[in-house]
C-alpha positions in Angstrom: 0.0 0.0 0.0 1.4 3.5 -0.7 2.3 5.4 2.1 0.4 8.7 0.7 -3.1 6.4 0.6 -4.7 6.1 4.1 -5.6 2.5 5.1 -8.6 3.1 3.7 -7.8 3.5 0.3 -8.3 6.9 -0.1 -6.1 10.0 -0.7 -5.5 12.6 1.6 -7.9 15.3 1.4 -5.7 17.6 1.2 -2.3 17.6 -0.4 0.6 20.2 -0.2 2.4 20.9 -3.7 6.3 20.5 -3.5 8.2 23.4 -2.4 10.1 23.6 -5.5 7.1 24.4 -7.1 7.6 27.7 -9.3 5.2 30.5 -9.7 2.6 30.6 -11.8 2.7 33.1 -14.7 -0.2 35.8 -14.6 -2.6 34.9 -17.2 -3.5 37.8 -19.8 -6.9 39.4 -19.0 -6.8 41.2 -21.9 -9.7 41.7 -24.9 -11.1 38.2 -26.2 -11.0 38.5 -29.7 -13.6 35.8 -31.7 -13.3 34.6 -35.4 -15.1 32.6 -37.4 -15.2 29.1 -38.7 -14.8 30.5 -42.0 -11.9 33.1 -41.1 -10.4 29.9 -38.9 -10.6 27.7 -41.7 -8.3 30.1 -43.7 -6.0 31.2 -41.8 -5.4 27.2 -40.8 -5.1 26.5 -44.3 -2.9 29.6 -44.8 -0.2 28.4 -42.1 -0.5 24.8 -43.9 0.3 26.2 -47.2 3.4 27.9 -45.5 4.5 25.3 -43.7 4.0 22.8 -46.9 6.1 25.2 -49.0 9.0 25.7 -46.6 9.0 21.7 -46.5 9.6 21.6 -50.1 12.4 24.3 -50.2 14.2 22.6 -47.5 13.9 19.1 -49.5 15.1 21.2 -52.8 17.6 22.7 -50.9 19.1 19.4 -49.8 19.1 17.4 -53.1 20.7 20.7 -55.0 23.5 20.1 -52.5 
């Protein structure tokens, strides 16, 4: 049995975090900003493009070599 379980099988109802546990980072509260399907859609297919054509310049680049 694991010395963290109580002989009942269940947890501790409370558990401290490690003390080398690092700050969290402040999450932004700033203005949501909403898009649509559509506009997601193209921008998604926008950074696939991209990435696809840096792909093949990187495989041109190597067989030119």
């Amino acid at each position: 049995m694991s010395k963290a379980m109580k002989p009942d099988g269940k947890a501790p109802a409370s558990t401290a975090l490690p003390a080398q546990t690092s700050p969290t980072t402040p999450i932004d509260e700033g203005p949501q900003q909403f898009i649509t399907r559509e506009e997601f859609k193209d921008l998604l297919v926008k950074v696939l493009c991209n990435l696809f054509q840096q792909s093949l310049q990187q495989t041109g680049d190597r067989t030119e070599r």
